[in-house]
N, C-alpha and C positions, 0 to 999 in steps of 0.2 A: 508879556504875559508869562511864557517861562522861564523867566528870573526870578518874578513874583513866585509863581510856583514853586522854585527852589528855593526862595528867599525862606517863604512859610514854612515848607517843610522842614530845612533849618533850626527854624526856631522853635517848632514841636521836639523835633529830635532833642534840641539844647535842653529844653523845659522838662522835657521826662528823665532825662540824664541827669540833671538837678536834684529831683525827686528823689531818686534812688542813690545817689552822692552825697544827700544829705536825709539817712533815711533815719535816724531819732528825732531832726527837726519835724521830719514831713509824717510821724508818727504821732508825735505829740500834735501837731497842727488837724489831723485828720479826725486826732479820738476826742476831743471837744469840739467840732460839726458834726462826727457822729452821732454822738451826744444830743445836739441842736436838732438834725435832721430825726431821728428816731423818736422825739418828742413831739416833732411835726406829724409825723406820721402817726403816732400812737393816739393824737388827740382828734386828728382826725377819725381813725375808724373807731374810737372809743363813741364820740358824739353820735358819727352815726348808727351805731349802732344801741347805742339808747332810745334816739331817736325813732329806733322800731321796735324796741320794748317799748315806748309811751303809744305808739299806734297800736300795737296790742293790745294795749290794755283799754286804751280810748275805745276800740271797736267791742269791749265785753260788757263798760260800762257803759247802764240803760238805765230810765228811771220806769220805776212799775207801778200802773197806778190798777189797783185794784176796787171791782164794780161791783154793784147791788147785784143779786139775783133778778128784781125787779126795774133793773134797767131794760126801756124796749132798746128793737135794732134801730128803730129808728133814730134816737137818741144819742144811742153808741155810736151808729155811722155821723152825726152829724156833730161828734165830740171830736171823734177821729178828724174829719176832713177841716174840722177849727184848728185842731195842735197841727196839721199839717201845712199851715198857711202861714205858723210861727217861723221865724229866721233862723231860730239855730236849731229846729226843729229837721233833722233827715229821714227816720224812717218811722212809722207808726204800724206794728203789727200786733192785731189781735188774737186771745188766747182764751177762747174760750175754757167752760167748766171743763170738760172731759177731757180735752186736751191739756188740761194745768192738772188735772188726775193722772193722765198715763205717761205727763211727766215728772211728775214726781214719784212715779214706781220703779220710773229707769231712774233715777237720782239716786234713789231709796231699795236698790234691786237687793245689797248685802244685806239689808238691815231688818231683816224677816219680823222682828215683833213691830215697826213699823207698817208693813207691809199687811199681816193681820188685824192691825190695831184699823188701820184707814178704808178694810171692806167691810167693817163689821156695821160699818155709819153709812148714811146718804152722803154723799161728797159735800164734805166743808169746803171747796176749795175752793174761791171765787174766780168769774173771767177775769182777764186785766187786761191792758192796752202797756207793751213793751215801747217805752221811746225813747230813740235814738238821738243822743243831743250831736248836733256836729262839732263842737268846742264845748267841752268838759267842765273848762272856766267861766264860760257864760252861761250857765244854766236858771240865772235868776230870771229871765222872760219866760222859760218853761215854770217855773217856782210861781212866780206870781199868779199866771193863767190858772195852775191847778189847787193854787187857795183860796179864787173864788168860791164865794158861799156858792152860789147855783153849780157849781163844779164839783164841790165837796160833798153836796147833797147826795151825789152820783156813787161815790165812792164808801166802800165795806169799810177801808182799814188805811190807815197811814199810806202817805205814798212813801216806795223805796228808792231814795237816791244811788244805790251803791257807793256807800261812803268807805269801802275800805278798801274796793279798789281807785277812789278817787285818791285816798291819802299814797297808794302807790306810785301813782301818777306824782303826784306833788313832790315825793319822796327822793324820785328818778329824776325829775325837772332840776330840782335844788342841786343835787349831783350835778347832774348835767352841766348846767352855767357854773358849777366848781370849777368842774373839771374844764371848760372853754375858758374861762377867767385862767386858771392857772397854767395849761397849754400856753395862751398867748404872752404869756407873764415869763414861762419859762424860754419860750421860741426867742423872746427879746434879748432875758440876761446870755443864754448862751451864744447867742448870734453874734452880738457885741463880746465874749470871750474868745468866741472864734477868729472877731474880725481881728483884737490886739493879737491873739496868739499868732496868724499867719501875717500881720504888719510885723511884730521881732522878728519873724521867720524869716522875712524876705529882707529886712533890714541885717539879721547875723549874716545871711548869704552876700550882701551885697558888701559889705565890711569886707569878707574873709576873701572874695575874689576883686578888691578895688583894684589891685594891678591890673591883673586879670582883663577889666574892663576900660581901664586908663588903656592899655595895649590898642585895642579893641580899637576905642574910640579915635586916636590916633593915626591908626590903620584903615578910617574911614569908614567905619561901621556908624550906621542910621541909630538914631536915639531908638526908635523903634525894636531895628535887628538886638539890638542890646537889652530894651526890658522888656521884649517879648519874649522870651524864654520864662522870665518870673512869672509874667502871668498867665503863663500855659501851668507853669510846675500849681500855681495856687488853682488854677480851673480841674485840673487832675485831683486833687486835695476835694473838692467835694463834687467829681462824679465816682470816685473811690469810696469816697461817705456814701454816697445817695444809693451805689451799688450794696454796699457793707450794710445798711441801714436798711434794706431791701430783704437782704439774707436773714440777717438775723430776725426780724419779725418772722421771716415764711418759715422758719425754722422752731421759733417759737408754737407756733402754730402747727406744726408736725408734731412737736413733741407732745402737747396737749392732747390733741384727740388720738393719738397713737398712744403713747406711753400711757398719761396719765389720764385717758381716756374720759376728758372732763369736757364738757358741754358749757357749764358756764362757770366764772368767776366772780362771786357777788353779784353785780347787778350786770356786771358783763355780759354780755352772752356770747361765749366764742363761737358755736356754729355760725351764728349774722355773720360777725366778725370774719372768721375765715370765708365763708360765703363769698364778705361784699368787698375781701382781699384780692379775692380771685377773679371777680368781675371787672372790678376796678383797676386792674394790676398795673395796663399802660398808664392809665393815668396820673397813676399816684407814682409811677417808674420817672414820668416825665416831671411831674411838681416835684419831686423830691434832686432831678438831676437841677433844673431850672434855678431850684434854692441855690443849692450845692455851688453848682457855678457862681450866680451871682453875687454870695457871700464869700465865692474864693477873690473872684475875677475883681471887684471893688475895693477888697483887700491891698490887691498886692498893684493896682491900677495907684490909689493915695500912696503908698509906700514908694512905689516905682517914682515918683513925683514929685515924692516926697526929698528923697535920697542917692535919686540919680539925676542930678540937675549937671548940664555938661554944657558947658560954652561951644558955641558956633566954629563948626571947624573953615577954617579956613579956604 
């Protein structure tokens, strides 16, 4: 057991001494997984945090169905407790007349000839029933319900779907699967550049030390003790990324809301974004190491394999 022990630590020592002996290979090997790994991560907190601009928006938009004067309550409650039996139907809240009056004077509080214009009248304003759809995209079972003629009889005025924050929605969605489509699109091409660029890597190194390693092998040294150093030097190669790619985001994100003191970028929102960095941090610390590795360590495992083939010593 502590031979093993020395043996390993060995071949860590060997592997990071590599690293730094060949530090423009393991430079250039590093800044295309960075590259890979910082796309990972970018599309990740990108998604989700669209993800919570579309729940934003989803909980603003309501459809409003606006009522007779001469609607009884009895009617009203038993129109209510119908749309509330619908499936994509969540919440049903009523607004009466004078309540849709002393909200629209807080709406309307700057705009004073407004404000004189709407007390000089008996309130035009009708009650309505606000409804809350649960899925935004389904709302044609709500649509249908409220085109019934005995439904429409009930109703003053058009019902209001919020159609301009639904096209937001829509807007943000299309983004969205963009920007996942191309995240995964880009995670692939660069993964696969990282994995050739750290196979030359480990294939220039094994070239320029063949003696080196002939010696080695001769002397009785394990195929193991031999290309374990390679694939510690490639496993360092992306937990160096995954740290680096870790920095420069949280850095990013300092400089944002410190310097350029900005809250959101297009449809971004970097408050969420910083937010759900900092909640998230081990975890995304850990997927990002987990990548990092695995794209080193498979690397330089087929190469090692590849190019270190040694006949049975004797």
């Amino acid at each position: 057991m502590m031979r093993r022990a020395i043996t390993f630590r060995r071949i860590v020592r060997t592997g990071i001494f590599n690293l730094l002996r060949n530090a423009w290979l393991s430079i250039a090997a590093m800044a295309v997984m960075l590259i890979t790994l910082t796309i990972v991560l970018f599309s990740i907190i990108a998604n989700a945090t669209f993800a919570n601009t579309i729940a934003g928006i989803n909980d603003k938009i309501d459809i409003s169905v606006y009522l007779k004067d001469d609607v009884s309550n009895e009617r009203r409650d038993e129109l209510i407790s119908d749309l509330k039996e619908l499936d994509n139907v969540k919440s049903v809240d009523y607004l009466s007349k004078d309540d849709a009056l002393t909200k629209y004077k807080q709406d309307n509080a700057d705009n004073t000839e407004l404000l004189i214009a709407i007390s000089q009248t008996d309130n035009p304003l009708p009650a309505s029933l606000q409804i809350k759809p649960r899925d935004v995209n389904k709302i044609e079972e709500i649509k249908a319900y409220l085109e019934r003629a005995e439904i429409k009889e009930l109703q003053s005025d058009e019902t209001s779907y919020s159609g301009d924050r639904k096209e937001a929605v829509d807007k943000i969605t299309g983004a969205t699967n963009f920007l996942r489509r191309a995240g995964v699109v880009g995670v692939i091409i660069f993964s696969i550049i990282s994995m050739l660029i750290i196979f030359n890597t480990i294939q220039m190194a094994i070239f320029n030390r063949r003696d080196e390693l002939t010696i080695m092998r001769l002397l009785g040294a394990s195929t193991w003790f031999i290309r374990g150093p390679f694939v510690v030097e490639s496993i360092m190669y992306g937990i160096l990324s995954a740290i680096i790619s870790i920095a420069v985001l949280n850095g990013l994100f300092v400089v944002s809301s410190s310097t350029l003191q900005a809250t959101s970028l297009g449809l971004l929102d970097i408050d969420y974004a910083n937010r759900y960095f900092g909640d998230h941090f081990w975890a995304i610390l850990t997927m990002q190491l987990v990548i990092g590795i695995f794209i080193g360590a498979a690397s330089s495992i087929i190469a090692t394999r590849r190019y270190l083939k040694f006949k049975a010593v004797k």
